[in-house]
GUZAMAR-826319 format. One record per atom (N, C-alpha, C, O): x, y, z. Coordinates in steps of 0.02 Angstrom, whole numbers, padded with zeros to 5 digits, always signed. Example, Ala and Ser with C-alpha at 12.3 -4.5 7.8 and 13.67 -1.06 7.14 Angstrom:
BEGIN
+00660-00284+00390+00615-00225+00390+00660-00165+00390+00712-00166+00423+00642-00112+00354+00684-00053+00357+00645+00002+00394+00670+00057+00402
END
This chain:
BEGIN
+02631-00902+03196+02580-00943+03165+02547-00907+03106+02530-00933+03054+02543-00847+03122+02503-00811+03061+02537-00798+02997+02510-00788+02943+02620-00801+03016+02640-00776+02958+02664-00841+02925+02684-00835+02867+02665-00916+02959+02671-00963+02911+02603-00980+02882+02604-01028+02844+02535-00948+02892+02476-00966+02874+02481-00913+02792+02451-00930+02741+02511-00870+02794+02525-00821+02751+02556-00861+02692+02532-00871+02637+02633-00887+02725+02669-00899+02678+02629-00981+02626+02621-00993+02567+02616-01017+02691+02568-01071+02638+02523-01063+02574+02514-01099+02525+02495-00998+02596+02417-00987+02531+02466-00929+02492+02493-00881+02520+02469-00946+02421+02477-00902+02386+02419-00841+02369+02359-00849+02377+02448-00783+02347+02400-00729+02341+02334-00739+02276+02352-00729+02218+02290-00750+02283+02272-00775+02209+02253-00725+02157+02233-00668+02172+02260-00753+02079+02294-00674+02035+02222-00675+01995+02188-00726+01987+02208-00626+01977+02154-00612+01933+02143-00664+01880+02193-00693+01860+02102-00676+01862+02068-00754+01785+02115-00711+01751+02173-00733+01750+02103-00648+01720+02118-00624+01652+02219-00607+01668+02254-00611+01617+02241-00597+01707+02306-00580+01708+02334-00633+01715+02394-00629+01701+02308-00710+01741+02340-00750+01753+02360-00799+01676+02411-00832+01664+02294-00787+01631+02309-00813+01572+02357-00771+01532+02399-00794+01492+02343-00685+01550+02390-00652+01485+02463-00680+01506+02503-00699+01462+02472-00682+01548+02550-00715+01564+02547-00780+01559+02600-00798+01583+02519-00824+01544+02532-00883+01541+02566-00889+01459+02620-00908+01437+02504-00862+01428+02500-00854+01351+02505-00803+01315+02470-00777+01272+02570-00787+01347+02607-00726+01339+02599-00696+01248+02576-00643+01229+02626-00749+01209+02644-00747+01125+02584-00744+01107+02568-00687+01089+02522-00803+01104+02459-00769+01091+02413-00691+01109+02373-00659+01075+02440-00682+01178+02401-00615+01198+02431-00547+01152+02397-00501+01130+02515-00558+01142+02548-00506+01107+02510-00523+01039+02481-00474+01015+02505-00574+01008+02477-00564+00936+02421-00564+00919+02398-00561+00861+02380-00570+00994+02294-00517+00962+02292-00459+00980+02253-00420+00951+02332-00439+01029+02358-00359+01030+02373-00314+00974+02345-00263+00954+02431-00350+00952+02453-00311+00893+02404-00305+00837+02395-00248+00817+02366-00359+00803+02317-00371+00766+02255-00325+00789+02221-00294+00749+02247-00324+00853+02196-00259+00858+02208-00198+00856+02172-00164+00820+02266-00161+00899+02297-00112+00884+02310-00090+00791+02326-00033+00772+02304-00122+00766+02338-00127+00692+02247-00110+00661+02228-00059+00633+02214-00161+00675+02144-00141+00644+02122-00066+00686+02097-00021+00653+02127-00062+00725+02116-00006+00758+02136+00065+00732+02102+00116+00726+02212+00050+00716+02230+00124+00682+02207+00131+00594+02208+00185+00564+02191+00073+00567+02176+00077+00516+02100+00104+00503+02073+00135+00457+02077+00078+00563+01982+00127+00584+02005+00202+00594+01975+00240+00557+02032+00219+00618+02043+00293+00634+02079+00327+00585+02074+00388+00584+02117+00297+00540+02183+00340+00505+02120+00327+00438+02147+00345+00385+02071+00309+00428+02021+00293+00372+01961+00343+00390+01936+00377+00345+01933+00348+00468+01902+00393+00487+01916+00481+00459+01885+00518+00420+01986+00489+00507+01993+00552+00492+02041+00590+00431+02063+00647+00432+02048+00538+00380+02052+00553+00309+02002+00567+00268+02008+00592+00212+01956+00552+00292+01898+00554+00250+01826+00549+00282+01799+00497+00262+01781+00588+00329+01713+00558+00360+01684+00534+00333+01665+00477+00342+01665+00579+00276+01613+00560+00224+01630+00507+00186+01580+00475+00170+01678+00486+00168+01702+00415+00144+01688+00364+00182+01655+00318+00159+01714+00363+00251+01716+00309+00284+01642+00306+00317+01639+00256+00353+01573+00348+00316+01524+00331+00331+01498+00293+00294+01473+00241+00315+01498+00318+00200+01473+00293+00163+01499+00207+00154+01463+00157+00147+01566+00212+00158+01594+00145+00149+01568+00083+00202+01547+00028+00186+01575+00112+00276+01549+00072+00307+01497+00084+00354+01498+00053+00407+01461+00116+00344+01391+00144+00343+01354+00139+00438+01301+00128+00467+01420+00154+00454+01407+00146+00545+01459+00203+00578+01510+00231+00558+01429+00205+00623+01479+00264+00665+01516+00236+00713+01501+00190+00751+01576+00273+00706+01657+00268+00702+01666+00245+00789+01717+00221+00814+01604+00261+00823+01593+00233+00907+01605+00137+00884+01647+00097+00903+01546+00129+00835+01535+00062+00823+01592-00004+00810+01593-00063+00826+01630+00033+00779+01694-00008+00774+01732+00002+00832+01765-00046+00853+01734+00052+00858+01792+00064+00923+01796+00037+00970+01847+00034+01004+01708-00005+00989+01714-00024+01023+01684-00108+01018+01665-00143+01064+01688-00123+00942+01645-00168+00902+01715-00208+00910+01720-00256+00949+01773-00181+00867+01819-00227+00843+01873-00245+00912+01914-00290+00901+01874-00212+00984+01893-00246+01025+01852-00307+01068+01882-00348+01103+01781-00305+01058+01752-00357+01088+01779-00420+01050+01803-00473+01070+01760-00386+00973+01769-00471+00931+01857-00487+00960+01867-00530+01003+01899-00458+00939+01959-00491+00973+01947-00519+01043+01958-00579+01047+01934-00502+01077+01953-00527+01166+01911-00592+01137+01944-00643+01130+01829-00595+01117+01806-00647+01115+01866-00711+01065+01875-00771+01077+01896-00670+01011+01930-00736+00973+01989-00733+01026+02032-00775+01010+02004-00705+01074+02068-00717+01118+02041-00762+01159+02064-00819+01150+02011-00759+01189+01957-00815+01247+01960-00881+01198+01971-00933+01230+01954-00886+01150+01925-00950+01107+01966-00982+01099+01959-01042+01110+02045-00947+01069+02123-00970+01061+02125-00993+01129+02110-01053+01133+02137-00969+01176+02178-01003+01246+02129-01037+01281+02141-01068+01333+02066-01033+01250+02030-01105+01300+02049-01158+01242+02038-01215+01263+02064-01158+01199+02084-01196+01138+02158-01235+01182+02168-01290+01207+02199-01172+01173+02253-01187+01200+02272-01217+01266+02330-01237+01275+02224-01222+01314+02221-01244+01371+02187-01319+01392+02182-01353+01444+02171-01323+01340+02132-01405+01336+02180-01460+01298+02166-01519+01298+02251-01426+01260+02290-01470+01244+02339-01459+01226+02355-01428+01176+02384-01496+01283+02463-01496+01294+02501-01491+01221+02478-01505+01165+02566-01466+01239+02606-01486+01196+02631-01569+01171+02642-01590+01115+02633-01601+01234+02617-01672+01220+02547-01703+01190+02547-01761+01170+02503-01673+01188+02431-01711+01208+02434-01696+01106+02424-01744+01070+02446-01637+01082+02451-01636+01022+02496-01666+00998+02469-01689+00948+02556-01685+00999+02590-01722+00969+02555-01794+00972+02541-01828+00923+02543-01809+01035+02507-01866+01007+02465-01878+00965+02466-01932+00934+02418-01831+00954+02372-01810+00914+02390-01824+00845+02360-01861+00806+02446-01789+00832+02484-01801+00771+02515-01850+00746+02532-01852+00687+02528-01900+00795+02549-01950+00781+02514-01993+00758+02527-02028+00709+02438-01994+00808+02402-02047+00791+02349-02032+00730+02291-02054+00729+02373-01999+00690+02323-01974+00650+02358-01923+00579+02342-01868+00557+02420-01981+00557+02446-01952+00510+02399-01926+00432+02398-01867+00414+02372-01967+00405+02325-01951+00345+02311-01903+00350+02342-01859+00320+02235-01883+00409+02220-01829+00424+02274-01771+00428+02270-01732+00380+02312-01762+00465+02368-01702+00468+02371-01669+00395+02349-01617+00370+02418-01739+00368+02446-01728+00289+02378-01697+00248+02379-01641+00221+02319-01742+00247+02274-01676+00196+02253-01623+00228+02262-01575+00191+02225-01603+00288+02237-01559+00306+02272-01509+00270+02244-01470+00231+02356-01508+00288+02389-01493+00274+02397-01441+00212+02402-01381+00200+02394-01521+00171+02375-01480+00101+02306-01456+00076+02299-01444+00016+02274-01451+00101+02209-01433+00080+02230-01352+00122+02209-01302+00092+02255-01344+00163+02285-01271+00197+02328-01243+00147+02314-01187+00125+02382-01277+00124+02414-01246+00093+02398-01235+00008+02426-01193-00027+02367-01265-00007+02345-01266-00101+02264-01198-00082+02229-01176-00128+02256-01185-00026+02196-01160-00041+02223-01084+00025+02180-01053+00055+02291-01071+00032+02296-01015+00056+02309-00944+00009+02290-00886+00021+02341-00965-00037+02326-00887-00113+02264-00872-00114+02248-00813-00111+02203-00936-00118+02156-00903-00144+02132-00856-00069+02113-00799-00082+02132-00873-00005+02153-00841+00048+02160-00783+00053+02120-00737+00058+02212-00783+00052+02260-00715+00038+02230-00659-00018+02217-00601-00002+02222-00688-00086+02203-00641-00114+02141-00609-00114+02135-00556-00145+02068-00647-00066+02009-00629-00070+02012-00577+00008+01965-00538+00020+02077-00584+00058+02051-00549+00108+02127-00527+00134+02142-00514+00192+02164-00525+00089+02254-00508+00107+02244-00425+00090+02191-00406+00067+02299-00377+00104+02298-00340+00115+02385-00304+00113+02429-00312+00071+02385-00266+00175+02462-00257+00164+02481-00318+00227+02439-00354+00253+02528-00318+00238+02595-00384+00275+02557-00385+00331+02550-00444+00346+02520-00341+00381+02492-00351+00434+02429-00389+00414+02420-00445+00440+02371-00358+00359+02339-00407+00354+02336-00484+00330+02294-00528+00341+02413-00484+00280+02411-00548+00265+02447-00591+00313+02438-00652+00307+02484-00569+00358+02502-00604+00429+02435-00648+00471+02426-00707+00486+02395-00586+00479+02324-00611+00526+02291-00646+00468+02292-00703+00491+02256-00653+00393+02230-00694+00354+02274-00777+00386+02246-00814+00426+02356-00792+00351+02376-00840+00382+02352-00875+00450+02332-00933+00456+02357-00831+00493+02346-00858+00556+02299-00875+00563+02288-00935+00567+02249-00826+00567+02152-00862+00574+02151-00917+00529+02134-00969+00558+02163-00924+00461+02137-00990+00403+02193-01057+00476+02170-01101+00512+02253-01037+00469+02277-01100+00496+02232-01133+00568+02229-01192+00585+02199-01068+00604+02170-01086+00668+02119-01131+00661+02108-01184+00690+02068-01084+00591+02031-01126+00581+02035-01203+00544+02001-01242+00577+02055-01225+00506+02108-01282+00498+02110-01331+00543+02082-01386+00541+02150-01303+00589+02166-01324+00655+02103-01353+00705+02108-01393+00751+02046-01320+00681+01972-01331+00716+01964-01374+00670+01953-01429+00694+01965-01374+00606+01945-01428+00569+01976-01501+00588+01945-01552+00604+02055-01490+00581+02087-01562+00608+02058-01589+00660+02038-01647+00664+02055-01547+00699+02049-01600+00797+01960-01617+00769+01944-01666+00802+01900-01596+00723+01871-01623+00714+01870-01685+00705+01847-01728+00743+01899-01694+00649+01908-01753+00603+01948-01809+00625+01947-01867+00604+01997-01776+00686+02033-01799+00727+01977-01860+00768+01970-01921+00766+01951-01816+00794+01896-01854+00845+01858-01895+00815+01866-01952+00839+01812-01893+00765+01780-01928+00708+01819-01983+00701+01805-02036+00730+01879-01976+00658+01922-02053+00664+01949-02086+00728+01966-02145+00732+01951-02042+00778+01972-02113+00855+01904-02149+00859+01901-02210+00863+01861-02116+00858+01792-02136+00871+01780-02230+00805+01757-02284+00824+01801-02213+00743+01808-02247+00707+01839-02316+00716+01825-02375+00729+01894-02273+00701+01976-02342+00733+01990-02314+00791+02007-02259+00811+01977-02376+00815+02012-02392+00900+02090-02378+00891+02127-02342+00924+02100-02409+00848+02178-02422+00866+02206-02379+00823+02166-02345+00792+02294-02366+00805+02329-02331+00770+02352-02394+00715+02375-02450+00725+02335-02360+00661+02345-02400+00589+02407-02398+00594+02434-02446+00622+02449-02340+00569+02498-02317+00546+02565-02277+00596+02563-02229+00635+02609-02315+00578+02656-02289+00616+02739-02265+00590+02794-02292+00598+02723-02218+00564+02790-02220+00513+02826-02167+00546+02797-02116+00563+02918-02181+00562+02953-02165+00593+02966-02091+00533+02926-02045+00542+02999-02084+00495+02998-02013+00450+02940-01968+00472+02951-01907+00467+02881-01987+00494+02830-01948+00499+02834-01914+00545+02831-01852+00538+02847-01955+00630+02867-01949+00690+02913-01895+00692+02901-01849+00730+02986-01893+00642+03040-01862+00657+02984-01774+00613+02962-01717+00621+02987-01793+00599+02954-01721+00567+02919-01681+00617+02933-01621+00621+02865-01713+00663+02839-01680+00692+02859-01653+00740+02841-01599+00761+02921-01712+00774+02950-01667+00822+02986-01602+00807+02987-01549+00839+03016-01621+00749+03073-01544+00734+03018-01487+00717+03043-01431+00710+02937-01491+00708+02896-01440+00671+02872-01416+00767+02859-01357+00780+02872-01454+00806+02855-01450+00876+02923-01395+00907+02911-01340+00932+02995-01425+00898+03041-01377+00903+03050-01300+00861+03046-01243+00884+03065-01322+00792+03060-01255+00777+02989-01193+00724+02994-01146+00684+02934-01229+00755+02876-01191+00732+02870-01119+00788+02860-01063+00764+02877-01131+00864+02875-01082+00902+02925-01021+00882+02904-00965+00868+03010-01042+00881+03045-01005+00863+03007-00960+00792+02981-00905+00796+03014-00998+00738+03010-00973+00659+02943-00917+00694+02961-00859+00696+02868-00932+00721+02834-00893+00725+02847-00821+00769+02816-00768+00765+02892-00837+00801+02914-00788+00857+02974-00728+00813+02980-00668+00823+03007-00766+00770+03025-00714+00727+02999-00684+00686+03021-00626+00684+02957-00695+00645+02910-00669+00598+02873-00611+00641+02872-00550+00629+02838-00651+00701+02812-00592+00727+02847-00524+00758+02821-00469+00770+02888-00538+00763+02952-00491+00790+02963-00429+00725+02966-00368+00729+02969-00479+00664+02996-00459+00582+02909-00400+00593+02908-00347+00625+02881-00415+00577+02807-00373+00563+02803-00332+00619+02808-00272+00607+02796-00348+00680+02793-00280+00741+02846-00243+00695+02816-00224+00645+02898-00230+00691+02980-00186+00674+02946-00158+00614+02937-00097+00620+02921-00185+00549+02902-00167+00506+02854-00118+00507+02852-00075+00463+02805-00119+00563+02730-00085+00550+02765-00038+00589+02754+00019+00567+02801-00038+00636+02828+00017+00703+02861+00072+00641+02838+00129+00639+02903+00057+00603+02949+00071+00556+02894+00114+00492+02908+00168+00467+02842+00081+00479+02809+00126+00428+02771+00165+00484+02765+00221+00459+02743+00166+00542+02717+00212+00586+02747+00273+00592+02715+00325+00588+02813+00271+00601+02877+00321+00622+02874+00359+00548+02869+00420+00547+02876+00330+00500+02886+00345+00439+02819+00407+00429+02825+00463+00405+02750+00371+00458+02697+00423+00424+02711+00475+00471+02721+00532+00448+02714+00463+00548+02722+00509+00587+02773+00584+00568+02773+00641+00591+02805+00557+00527+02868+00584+00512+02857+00637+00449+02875+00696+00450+02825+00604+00397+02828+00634+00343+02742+00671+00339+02716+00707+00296+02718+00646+00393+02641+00680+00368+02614+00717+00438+02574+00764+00432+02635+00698+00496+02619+00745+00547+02660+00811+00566+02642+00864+00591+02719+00788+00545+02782+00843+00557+02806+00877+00516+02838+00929+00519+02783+00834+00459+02765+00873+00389+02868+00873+00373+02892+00928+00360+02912+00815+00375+02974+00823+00351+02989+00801+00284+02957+00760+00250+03038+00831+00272+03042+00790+00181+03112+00753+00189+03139+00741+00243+03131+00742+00144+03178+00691+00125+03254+00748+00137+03309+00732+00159+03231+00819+00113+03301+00876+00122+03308+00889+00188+03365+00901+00210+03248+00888+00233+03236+00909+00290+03287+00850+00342+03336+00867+00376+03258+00778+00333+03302+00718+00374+03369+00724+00337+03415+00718+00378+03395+00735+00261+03461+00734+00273+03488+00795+00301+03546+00791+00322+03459+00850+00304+03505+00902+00336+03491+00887+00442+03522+00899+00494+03442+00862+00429+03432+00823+00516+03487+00782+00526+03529+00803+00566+03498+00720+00495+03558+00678+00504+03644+00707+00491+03691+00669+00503+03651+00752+00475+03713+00764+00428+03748+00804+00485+03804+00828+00475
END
């Protein structure tokens, strides 16, 4: 009796471990994004104290333990985001609310240079610029989203070209993002190895070819 009372109730898993595995791809890419701001606080720290006090005029505790709160809090915000609407529940979304999407859209894309160039950086920061503007975006749509059901009851517009688009952006948006992010982890790992290499170990370029040869 006891051990089918066992097998009925599953073990129940912690709030926070049960989401990092749910939302596996989001948790890896505020990871990396913090890890990444993180070494850029320290590798700025101990190049320079006196620089980096004056520049950002707080102690080096303050960020350490400043810039992981703000992530977890924008991680909490993404997956309760993400948890209030399906992969279906958005497509519908999208369907019923083509106009909106399309300016959206372009109002994201005609206004991501200026983006980029007021807060871009090297490939890691202009990776995370992309992402946050689209999130926020994305807060903007399901606004405006809601605003117009509230409006029109019904669906105006129903155009089949539109439909086919969204599904194939529903199929291959996960993939395309999952490589990119893959492309940038390899890249930053790759210039890491690189400083490690040439500035902690202090090797030169004669040194790795007589290493390799």
């Amino acid at each position: 009796m006891e051990n089918e009372i066992q097998i009925g109730h599953e073990p129940k898993q912690n709030w926070l471990l049960k989401r990092v595995k749910k939302y596996q791809v989001i948790t890896f890419t505020f990871g990396f994004l913090l890890l990444n701001q993180l070494t850029m606080i320290f590798v700025s720290y101990f190049a320079d104290k006196n620089l980096f006090v004056k520049n950002f005029a707080l102690n080096i505790w303050f960020w350490a333990i400043g810039i992981p709160i703000i992530y977890f809090l924008q991680w909490l915000l993404v997956i309760w985001v993400a948890s209030k609407f399906s992969k279906e529940t958005l497509k519908q979304k999208f369907s019923r609310h083509p106009i909106a999407t399309i300016i959206l859209f372009i109002l994201y894309v005609t206004n991501l240079p200026y983006r980029l160039s007021e807060y871009g950086g090297g490939i890691v920061a202009i990776f995370e610029t992309i992402i946050y503007y689209a999130f926020v975006s994305f807060l903007w749509w399901l606004l405006i989203c809601w605003i117009s059901s509230k409006i029109f009851k019904k669906q105006r517009f129903d155009w089949s070209w539109y439909k086919k688009i969204i599904e194939k952006i529903f199929v291959l948006m996960p993939i395309i993002y999952k490589i990119i992010l893959g492309l940038i982890v390899a890249l930053a790992l790759f210039f890491v190895l690189f400083i490690l290499i040439t500035v902690v170990f202090k090797y030169s370029g004669q040194d790795l070819k007589m290493l390799f040869s």
